[in-house]
C-alpha positions in Angstrom: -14.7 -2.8 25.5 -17.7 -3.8 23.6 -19.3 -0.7 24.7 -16.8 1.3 24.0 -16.4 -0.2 20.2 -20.7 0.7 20.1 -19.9 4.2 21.2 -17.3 5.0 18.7 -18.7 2.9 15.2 -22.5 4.0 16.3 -21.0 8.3 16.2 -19.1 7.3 12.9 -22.3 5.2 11.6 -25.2 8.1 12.8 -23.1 10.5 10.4 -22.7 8.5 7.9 -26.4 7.9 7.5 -27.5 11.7 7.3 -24.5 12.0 4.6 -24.2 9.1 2.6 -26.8 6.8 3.0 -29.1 8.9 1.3 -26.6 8.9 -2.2 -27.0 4.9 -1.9 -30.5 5.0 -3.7 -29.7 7.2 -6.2 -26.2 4.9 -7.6 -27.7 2.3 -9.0 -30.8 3.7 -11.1 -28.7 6.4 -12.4 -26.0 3.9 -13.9 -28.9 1.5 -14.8 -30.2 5.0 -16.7 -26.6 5.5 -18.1 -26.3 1.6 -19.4 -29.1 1.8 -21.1 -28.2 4.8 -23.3 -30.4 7.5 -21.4 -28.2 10.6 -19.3 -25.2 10.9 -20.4 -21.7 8.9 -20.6 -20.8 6.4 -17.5 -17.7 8.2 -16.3 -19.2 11.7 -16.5 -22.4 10.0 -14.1 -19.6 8.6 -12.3 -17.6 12.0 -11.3 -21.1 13.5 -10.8 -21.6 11.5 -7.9 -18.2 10.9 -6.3 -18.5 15.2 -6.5 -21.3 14.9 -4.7 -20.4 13.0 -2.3 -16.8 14.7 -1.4 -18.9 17.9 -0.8 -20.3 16.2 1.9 -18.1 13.9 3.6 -14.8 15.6 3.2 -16.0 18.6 5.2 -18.7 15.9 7.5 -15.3 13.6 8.4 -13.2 16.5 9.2 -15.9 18.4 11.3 -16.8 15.0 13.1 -13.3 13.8 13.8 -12.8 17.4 15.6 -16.1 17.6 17.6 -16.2 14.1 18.3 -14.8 14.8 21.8 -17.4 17.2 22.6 -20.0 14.8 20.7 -19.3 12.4 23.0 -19.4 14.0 26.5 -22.8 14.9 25.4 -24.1 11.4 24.8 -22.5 10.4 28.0 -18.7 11.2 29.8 -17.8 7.9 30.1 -17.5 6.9 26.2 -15.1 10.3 25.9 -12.7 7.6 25.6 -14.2 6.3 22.6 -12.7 9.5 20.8 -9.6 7.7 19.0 -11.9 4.9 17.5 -13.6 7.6 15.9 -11.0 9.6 14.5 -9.7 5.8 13.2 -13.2 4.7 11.8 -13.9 8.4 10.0 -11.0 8.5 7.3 -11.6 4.6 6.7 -15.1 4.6 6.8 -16.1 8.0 4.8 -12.9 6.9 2.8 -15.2 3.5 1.5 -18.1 5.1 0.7 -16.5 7.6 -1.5 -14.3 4.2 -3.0 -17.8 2.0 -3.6 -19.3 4.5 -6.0 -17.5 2.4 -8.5 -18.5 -0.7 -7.1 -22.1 0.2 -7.6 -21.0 0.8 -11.2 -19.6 -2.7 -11.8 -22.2 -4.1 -10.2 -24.9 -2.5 -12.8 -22.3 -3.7 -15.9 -22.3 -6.7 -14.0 -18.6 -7.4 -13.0 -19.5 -10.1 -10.6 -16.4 -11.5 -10.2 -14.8 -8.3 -9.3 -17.3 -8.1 -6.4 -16.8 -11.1 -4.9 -13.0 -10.7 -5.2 -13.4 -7.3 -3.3 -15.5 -9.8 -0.4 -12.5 -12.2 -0.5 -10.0 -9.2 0.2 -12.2 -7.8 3.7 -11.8 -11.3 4.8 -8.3 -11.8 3.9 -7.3 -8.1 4.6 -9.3 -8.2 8.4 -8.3 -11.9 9.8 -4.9 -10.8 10.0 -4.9 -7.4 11.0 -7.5 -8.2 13.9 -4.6 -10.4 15.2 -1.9 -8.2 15.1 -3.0 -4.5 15.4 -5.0 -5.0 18.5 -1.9 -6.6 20.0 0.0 -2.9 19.4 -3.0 -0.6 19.6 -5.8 -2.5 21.6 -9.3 -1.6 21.2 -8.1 1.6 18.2 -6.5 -1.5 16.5 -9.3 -3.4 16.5 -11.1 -0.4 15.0 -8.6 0.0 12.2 -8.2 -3.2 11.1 -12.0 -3.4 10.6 -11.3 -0.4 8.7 -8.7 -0.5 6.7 -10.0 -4.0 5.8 -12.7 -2.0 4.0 -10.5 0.5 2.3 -8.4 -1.7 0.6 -11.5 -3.6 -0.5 -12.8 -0.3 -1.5 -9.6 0.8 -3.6 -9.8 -3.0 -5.9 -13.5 -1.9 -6.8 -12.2 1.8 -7.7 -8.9 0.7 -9.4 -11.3 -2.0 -11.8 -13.6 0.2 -12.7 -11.3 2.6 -13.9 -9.2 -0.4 -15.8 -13.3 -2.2 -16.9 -15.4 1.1 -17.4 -13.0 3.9 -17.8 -13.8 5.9 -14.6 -11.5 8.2 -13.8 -11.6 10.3 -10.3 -11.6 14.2 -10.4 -8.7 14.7 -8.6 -8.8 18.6 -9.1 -12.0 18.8 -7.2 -11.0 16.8 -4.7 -8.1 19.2 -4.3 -10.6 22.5 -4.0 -12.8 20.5 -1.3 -9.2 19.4 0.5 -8.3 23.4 0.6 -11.8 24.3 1.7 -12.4 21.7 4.3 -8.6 22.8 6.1 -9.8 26.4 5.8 -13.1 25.0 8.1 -10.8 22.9 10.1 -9.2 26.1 11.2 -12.3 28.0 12.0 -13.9 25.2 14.0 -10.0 24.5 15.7 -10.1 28.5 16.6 -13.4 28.7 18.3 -13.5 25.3 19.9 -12.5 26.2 23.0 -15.5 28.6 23.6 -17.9 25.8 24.3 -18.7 25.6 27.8 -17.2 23.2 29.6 -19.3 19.8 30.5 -18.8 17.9 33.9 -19.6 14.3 34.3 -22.6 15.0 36.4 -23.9 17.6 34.3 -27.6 17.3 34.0 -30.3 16.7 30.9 -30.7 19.9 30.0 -27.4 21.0 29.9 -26.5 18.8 27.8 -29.0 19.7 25.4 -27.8 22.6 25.6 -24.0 21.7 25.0 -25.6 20.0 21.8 -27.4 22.8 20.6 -23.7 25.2 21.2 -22.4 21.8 19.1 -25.2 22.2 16.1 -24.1 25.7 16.0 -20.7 25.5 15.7 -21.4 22.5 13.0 -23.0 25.2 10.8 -20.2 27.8 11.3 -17.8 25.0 10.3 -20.5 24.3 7.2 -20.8 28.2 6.5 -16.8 28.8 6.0 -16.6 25.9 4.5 -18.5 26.7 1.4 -16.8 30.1 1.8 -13.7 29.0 1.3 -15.5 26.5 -1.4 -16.3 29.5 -3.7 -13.2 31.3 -3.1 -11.1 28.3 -4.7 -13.6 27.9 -7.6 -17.1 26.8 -6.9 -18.4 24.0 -8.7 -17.6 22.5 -11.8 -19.5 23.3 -14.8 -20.3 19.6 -14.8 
């Protein structure tokens, strides 16, 4: 079970480093910039980013949740069973990061107390769901009440900010990237069963060659995504 847990948060937690973990050391200098009069107004920093980041991690999550099978056969056929944690810790997980953009904000106007209210509602949030979901859902349980323990965390930091520091999300563009990221679901759903199939025995090299068919198929996915990106708009002006 424990392995199984590793297998699913590690998929989740690889992507997440190549997508967001890079954003992380930008957040705080920029608002730091922003407090102290320099780059424009907070919120418009603020939507900057978030946009930013939904480019990346709408279409990312998506692509992930519907490769992860595949994903996982090449790192090994017996975690293919770790699939479901995945698709549980991508929408919660990506979900957070996109949520604790204002938290980075409130942290730099120092909000302190909102922060450590936010720690007190993982705990409260995760003790009780790690007792009863697991119970229904077994090791997926355990998996979503870690993370939805985080989202809901994640939605007090957002919902302050925008009451404290007058964020406000872009909904509209989150609507475009939404429409764009279904248009790449589609693609990636309508040419997913043209990877070659993988047996449990297969060797070294073919899986490195299932991964390299998987990289490809990642940049189709990527390619209609921003397709469909510019047919719905492009990019804000801002």
């Amino acid at each position: 079970d424990v392995a199984l847990l590793w297998a699913g948060s590690s998929l989740v937690g690889m992507a997440l480093s190549y997508l967001y973990t890079p954003m992380v050391g930008v957040q705080v200098p920029l608002f730091a910039r922003v407090r102290q009069g320099e780059g424009g107004p907070l919120n418009g920093a603020y939507q900057s980013l978030v946009r930013l980041q939904l480019l990346l991690l709408i279409p990312g999550g998506v692509g992930l949740v519907l490769l992860a099978d595949p994903a996982l056969l090449v790192i090994s056929p017996q975690y293919l069973i770790a699939a479901p944690i995945v698709w549980v810790l991508v929408p919660c997980l990506f979900a957070e990061c996109l949520l604790t953009t204002a938290h980075n904000a409130l942290i730099v106007y120092e909000r302190l107390p909102v922060i450590i209210v936010s720690r007190l509602i993982t705990l409260l949030l995760v003790v009780p769901l790690a007792w009863l979901l697991p119970s229904q859902f077994g090791l997926v349980g355990v998996a979503l009440a870690f993370g939805l323990a985080r989202v809901g965390a994640g939605i007090w930091v957002t919902a302050s900010g925008m009451g404290m520091l007058g964020l406000r999300w872009p909904w509209r563009f989150t609507l475009r990237v939404l429409g764009a990221s279904v248009a790449m679901a589609s693609v990636i759903l309508s040419v997913r069963g043209l990877l070659p199939p993988l047996i449990d025995t297969a060797s070294l090299i073919q899986r490195l060659i299932e991964a390299l068919w998987l990289m490809a198929m990642a940049a189709l996915g990527a390619t209609s995504f921003f397709i469909a990106r510019r047919l719905l708009g492009g990019l804000d002006v801002q």
